[in-house]
C-alpha positions in Angstrom: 20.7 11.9 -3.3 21.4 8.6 -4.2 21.8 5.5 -2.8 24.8 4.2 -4.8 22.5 1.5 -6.5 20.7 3.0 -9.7 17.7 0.3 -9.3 17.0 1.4 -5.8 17.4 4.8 -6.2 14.5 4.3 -9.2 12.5 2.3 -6.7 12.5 3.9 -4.2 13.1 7.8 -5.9 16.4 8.1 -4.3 17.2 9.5 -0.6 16.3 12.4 0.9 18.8 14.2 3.4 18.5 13.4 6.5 17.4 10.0 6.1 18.1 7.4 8.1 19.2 4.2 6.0 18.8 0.7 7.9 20.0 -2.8 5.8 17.9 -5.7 6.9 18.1 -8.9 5.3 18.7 -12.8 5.8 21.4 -12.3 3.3 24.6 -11.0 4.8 26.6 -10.9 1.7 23.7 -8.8 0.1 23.5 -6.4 2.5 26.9 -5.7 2.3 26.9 -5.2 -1.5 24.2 -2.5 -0.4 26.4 -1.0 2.2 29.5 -0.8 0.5 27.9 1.3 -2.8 25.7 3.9 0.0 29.0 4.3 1.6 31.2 4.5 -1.5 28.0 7.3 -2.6 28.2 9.3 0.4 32.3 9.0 0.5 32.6 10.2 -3.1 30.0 12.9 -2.7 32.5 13.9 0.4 29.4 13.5 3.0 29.8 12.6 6.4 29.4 8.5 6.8 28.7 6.9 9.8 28.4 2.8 9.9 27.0 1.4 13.3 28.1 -2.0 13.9 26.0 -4.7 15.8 28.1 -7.7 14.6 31.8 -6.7 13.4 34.4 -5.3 14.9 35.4 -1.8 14.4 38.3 -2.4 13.1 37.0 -4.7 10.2 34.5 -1.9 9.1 37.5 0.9 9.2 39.9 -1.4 7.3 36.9 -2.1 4.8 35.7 1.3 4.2 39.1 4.1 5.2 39.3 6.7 8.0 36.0 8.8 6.4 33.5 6.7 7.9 33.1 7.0 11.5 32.2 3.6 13.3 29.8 3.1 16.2 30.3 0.0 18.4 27.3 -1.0 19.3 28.0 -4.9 19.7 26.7 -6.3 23.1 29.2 -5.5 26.1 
């Protein structure tokens, strides 16, 4: 499976099913380049997505990505 980036996917010799896919890095804008083509990947492949969101509000991930990708609030409070 991939990724949705063709660089990482030859990096890293794509994903397996099943894996679990965590962004971590200093560089928000970055990780959300990364996020938005695994997302766009698994939306196009018509997989199951599921963004968990520490930061954003759940409404800012559903307008950003559609009804297909189920969010998880998991913001403090």
């Amino acid at each position: 499976m991939s990724t949705g980036v063709p660089d990482l996917d030859d990096l890293i010799g794509g994903l397996v099913q099943g894996d679990n896919v965590v962004w971590s890095h200093d560089d928000v804008e970055l990780v959300r380049l990364f996020e938005d083509a695994f997302l766009e990947e698994g939306l196009q492949r018509g997989e199951p997505c599921h963004y968990v969101t520490t930061s954003h509000a759940p409404a800012e991930i559903s307008a950003r990505f559609g009804p297909h990708v189920l969010v998880f609030d998991a913001r403090a409070g």
